[in-house]
C-alpha positions as CSV (number, residue, x, y, z in Angstrom):
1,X,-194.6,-123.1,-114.1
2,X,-191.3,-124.5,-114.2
3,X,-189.1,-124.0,-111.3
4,X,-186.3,-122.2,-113.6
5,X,-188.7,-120.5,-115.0
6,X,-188.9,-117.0,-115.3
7,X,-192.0,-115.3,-113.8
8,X,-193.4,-113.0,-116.3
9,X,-193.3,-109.3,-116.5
10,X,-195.8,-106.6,-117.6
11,X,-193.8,-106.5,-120.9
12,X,-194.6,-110.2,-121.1
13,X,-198.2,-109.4,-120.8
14,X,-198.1,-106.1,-123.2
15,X,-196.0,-108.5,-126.1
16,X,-198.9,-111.3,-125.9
17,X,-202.1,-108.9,-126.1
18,X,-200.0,-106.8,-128.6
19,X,-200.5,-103.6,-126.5
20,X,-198.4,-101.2,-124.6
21,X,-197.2,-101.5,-121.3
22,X,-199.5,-98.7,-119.8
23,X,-202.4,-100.3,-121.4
24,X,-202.1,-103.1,-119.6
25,X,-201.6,-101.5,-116.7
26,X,-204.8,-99.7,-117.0
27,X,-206.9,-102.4,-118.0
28,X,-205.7,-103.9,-114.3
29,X,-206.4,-100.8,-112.2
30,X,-208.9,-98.9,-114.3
31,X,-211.0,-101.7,-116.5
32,X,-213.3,-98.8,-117.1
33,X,-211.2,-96.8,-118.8
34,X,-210.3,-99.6,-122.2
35,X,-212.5,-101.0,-124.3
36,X,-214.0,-104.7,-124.1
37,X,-212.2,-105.6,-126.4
38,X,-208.9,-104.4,-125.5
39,X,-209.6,-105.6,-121.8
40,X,-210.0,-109.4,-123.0
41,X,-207.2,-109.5,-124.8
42,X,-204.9,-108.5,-121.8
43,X,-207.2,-111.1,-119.2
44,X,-206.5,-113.8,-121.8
45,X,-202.6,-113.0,-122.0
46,X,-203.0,-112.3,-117.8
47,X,-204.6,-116.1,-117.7
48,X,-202.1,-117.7,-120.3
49,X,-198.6,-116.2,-118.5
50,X,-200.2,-116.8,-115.4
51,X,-199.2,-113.5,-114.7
52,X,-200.0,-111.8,-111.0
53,X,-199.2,-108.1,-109.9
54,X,-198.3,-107.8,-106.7
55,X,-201.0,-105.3,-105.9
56,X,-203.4,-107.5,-107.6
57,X,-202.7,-111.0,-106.5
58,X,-207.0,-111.4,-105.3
59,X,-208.5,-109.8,-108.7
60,X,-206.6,-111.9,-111.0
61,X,-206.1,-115.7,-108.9
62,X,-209.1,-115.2,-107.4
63,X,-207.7,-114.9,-103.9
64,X,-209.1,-112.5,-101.0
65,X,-206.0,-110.3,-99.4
66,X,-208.2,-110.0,-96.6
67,X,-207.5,-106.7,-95.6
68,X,-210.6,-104.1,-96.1
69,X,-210.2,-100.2,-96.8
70,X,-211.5,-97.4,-94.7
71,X,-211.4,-94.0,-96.1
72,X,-212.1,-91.2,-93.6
73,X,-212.6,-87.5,-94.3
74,X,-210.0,-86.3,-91.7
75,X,-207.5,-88.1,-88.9
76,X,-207.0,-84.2,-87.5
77,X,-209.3,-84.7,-84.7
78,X,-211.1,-87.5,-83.4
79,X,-214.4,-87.6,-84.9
80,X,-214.1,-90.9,-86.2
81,X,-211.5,-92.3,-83.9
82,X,-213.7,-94.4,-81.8
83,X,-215.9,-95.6,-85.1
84,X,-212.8,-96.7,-86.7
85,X,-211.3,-98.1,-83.8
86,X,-214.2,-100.9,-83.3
87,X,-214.4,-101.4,-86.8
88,X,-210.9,-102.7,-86.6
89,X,-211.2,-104.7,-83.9
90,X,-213.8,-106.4,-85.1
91,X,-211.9,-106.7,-88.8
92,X,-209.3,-108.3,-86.2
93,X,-212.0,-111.1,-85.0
94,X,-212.5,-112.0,-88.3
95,X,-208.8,-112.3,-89.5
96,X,-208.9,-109.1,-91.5
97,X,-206.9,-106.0,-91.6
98,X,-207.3,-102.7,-92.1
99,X,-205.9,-100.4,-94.4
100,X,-207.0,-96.7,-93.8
101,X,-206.7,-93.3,-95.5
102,X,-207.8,-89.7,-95.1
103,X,-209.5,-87.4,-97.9
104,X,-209.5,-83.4,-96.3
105,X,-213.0,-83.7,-97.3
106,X,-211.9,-83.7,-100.8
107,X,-213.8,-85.7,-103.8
108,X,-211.2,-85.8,-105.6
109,X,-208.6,-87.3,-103.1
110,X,-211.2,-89.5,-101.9
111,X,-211.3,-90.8,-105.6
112,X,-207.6,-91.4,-105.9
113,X,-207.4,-93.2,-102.4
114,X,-210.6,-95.7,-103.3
115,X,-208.7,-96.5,-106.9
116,X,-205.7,-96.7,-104.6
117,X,-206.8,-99.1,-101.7
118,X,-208.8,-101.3,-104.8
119,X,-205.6,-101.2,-106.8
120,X,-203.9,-102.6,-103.3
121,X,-206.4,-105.9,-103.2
122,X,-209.0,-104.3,-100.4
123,X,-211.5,-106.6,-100.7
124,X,-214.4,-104.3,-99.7
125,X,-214.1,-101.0,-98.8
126,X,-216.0,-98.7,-96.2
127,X,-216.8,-95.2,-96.8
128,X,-218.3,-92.4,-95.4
129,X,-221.9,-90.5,-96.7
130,X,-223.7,-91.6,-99.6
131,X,-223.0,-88.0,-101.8
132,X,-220.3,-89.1,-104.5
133,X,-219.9,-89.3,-108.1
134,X,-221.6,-92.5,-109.8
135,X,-218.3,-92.7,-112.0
136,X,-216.8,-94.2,-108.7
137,X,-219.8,-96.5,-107.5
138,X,-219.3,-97.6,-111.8
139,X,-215.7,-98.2,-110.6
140,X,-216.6,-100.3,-107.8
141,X,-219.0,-102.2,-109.4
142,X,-216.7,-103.1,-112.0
143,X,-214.1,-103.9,-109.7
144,X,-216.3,-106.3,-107.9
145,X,-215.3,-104.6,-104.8
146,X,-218.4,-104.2,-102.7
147,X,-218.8,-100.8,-100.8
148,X,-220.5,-99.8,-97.3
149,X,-221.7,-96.8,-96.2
150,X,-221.3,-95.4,-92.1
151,X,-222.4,-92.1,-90.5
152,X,-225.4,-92.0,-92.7
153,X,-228.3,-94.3,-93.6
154,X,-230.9,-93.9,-95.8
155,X,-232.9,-96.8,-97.3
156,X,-233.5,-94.9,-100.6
157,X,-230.4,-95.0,-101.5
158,X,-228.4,-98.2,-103.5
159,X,-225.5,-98.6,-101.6
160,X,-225.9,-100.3,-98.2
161,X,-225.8,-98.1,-94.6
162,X,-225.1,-99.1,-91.3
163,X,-225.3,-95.8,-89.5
164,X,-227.9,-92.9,-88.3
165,X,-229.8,-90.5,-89.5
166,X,-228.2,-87.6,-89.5
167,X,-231.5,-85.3,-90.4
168,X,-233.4,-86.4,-88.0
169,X,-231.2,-86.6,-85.3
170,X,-230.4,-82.7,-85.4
171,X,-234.2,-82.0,-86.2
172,X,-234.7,-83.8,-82.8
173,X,-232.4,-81.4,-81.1
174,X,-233.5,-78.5,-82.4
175,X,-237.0,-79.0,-81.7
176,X,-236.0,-79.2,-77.9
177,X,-233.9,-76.0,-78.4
178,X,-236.7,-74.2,-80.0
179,X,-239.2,-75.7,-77.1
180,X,-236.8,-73.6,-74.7
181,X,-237.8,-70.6,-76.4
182,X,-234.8,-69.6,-79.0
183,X,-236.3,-68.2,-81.9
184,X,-233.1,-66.9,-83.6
185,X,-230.7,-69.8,-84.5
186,X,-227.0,-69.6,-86.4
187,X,-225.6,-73.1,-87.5
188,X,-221.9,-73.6,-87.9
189,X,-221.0,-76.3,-90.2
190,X,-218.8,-77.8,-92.3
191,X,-219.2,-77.2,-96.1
192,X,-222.6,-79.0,-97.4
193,X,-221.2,-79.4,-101.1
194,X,-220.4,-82.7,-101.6
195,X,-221.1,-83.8,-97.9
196,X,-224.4,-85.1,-97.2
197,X,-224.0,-85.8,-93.6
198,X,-223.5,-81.4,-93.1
199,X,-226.3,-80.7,-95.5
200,X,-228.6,-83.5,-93.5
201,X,-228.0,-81.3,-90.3
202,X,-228.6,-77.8,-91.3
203,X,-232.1,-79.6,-93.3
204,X,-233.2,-80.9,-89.8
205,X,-232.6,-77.7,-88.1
206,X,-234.9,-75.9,-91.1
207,X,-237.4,-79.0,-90.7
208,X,-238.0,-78.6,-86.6
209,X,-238.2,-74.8,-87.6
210,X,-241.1,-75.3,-90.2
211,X,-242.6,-77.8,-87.9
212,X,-242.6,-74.7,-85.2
213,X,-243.9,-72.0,-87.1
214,X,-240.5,-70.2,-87.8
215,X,-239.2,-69.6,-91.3
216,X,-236.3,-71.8,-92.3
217,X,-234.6,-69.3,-94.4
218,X,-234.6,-67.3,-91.2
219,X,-231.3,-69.6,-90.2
220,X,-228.1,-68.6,-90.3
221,X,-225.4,-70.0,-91.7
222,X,-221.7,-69.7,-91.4
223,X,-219.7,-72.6,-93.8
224,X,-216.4,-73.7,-92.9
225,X,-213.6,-75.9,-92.7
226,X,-214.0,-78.5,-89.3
227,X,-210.9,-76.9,-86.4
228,X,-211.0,-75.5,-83.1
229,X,-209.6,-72.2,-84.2
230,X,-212.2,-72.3,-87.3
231,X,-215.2,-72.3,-84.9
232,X,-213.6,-69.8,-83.0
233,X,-213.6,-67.6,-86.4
234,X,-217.3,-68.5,-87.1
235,X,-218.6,-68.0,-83.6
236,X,-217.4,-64.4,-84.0
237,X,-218.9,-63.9,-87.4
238,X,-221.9,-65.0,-86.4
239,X,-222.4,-62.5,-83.7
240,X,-221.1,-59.6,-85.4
241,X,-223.6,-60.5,-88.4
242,X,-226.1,-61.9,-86.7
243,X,-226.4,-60.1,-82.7
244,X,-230.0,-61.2,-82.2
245,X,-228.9,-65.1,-82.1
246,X,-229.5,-67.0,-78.8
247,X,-228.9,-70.5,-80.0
248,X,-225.8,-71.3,-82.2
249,X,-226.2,-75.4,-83.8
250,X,-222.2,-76.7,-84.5
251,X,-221.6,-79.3,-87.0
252,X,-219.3,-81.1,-84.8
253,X,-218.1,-81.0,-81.1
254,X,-214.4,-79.6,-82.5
255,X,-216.9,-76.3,-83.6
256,X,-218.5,-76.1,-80.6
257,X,-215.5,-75.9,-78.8
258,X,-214.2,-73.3,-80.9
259,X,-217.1,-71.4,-80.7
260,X,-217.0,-71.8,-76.6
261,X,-213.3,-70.8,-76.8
262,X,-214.1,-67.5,-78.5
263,X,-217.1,-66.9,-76.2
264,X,-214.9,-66.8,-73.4
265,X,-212.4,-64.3,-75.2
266,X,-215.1,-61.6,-76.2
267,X,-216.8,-62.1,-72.6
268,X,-219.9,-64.0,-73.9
269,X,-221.6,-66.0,-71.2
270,X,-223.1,-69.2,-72.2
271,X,-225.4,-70.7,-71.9
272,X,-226.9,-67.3,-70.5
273,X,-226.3,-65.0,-73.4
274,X,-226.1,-67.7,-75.7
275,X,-226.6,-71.3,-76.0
276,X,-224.4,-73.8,-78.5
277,X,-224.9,-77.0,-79.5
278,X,-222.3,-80.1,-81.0
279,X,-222.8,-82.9,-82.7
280,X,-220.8,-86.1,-82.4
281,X,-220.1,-86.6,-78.0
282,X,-216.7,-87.0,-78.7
283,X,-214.6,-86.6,-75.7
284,X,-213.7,-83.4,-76.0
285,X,-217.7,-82.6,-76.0
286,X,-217.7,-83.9,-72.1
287,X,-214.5,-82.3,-70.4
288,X,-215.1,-78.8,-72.4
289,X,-215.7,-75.7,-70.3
290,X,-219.1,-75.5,-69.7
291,X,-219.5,-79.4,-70.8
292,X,-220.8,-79.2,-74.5
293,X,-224.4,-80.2,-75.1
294,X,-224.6,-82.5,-78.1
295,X,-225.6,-85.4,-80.0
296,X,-224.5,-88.4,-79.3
297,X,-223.2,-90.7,-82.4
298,X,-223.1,-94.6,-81.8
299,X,-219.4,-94.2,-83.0
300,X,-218.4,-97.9,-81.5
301,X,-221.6,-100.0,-82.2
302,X,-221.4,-98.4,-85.6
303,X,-217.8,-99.6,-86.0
304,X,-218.0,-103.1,-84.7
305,X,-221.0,-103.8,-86.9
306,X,-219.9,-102.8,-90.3
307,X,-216.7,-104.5,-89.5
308,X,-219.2,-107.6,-88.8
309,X,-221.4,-107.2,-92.2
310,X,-218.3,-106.7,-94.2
311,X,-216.3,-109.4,-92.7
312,X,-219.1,-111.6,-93.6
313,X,-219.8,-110.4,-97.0
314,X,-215.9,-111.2,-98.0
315,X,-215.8,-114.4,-96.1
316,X,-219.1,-115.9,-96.9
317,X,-220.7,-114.3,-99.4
318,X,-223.4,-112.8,-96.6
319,X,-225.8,-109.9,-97.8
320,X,-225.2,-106.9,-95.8
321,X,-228.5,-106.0,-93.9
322,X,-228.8,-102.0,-93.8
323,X,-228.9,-101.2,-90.2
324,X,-230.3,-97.8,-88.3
325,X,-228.9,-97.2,-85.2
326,X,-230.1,-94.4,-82.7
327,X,-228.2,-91.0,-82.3
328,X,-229.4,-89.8,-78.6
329,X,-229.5,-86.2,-77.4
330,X,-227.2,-85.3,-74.3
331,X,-227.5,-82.1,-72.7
332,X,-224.9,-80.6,-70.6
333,X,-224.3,-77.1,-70.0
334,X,-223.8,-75.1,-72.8
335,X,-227.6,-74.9,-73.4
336,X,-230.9,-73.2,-71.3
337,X,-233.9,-71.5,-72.1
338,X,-233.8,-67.8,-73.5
339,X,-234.1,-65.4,-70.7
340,X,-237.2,-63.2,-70.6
């Protein structure tokens, strides 16, 4: 193009394909949504102006931007602080950065924010769970933006993991609580619609409870949103609903701690009356009062390797390898066997 030249506009891209303005700009950030036919003729006027949108400079020149999306359920507490904090790093060593954002553990806003960070030139994106609608895998696919999944793995699945196994970690812990004798177990977690990392827990409590002789149905369940003050709440309810509980399974450390908070207010002694478990060894689950037993997530390791695999994917084209990685059990003191 001619130094004098002016660079072209949407409206320069609309008058050659002989469309309107917003088609265009659909085509570019939602392909999916015009026909073939429609879609070629604004990639032919894109390729004769030589046309570039800012936020699409790598998906129409063919050139990386090489920064990489994260989308996280929450930045409220620090769940996946340390994950996300080694997965930048290593995005660092590889001359990539990060672009993050946060969904409330919302489909919907996780929708807008992958269209969003694809519309943006990530050139891969990591995301969190499996459980999502296909429209958005479709999406991804036709975007060429490749996708991998943390905090889960499951090889059944289509989209790669580098994570653990959420199931079978909590079915672990749970059998050791149940070999200390609890019989009656609560479980406070976070909604299980639309969150397959939640509904994985509460099936590996019910799993080491069939695998004992107890009746999964027996478990119960209190649903809520993840927050100190919200296991605080749930604690209570669980209690007044269920008295006869000895062992109470959080979805999270930031439950258990609420749950510990409230134990403390109504005078309940734990782990003596009763006994509550995390999930996640954050460090909040270590300087608690008593120190929270838990399950420790491989937060970093899991970080720094999906940086690795999707570093490598971008820059070389390299096949990412799904990867399990152990989640270990850590007791502390919230947790001892029922007394006689």
């Amino acid at each position: 193009m001619a130094k004098d030249q002016p660079t072209p506009t949407l409206q320069d891209v609309a008058t050659a394909a002989e469309v309107s303005t917003a088609t265009v700009s659909r085509c570019l950030n939602f392909p999916d949504q015009v026909t073939e036919s429609t879609r070629n003729k604004v990639l032919k006027a894109v390729k004769a102006l030589s046309y570039s949108p800012h936020f699409g400079a790598r998906a129409m020149a063919s050139r990386r931007t090489n920064t990489i999306g994260a989308i996280i359920p929450t930045m409220e507490n620090a769940i996946f602080a340390r994950g996300l904090q080694a997965f930048q790093d290593e995005l660092h060593e590889h001359g990539f950065t990060m672009l993050v954002a946060s969904t409330s553990y919302r489909a919907d806003i996780e929708e807008e924010q992958i269209r969003a960070l694809v519309g943006r030139g990530a050139d891969a994106l990591l995301l969190i769970g499996h459980e999502r609608s296909p429209d958005i895998y479709r999406f991804l696919e036709t975007q060429n933006v490749p996708a991998l999944v943390t905090w889960a793995f499951d090889t059944r699945l289509p989209r790669p993991s580098i994570g653990f196994d959420n199931r079978k970690a909590m079915r672990e812990m749970a059998l050791r609580v149940i070999e200390l004798g609890h019989r009656n177990l609560a479980f406070i977690s976070a909604r299980t619609t639309l969150n397959d990392r939640a509904k994985a827990r509460q099936l590996g409590i019910e799993d080491a409870m069939v695998a004992s002789n107890l009746v999964s149905g027996d478990l119960y369940m209190v649903e809520t949103v993840y927050g100190i003050e919200q296991g605080s709440i749930a604690f209570e309810q669980v209690l007044k609903a269920a008295p006869q509980t000895t062992a109470i399974f959080c979805g999270n450390d930031v439950l258990g701690v609420g749950a510990l908070r409230r134990a403390r207010e109504m005078g309940v002694r734990v782990p003596e009356d009763v006994s509550i478990i995390g999930f996640d060894d954050i460090d909040l689950a270590e300087i608690a009062y008593p120190a929270l037993t838990t399950v420790h997530v491989p937060h970093r390791e899991m970080g720094r390797r999906a940086g690795k695999a999707l570093a490598e994917l971008v820059t070389n084209g390299t096949s990412i390898e799904a990867i399990e990685l152990d989640a270990s059990l850590v007791f502390r003191d919230t947790l001892a066997p029922v007394k006689n």
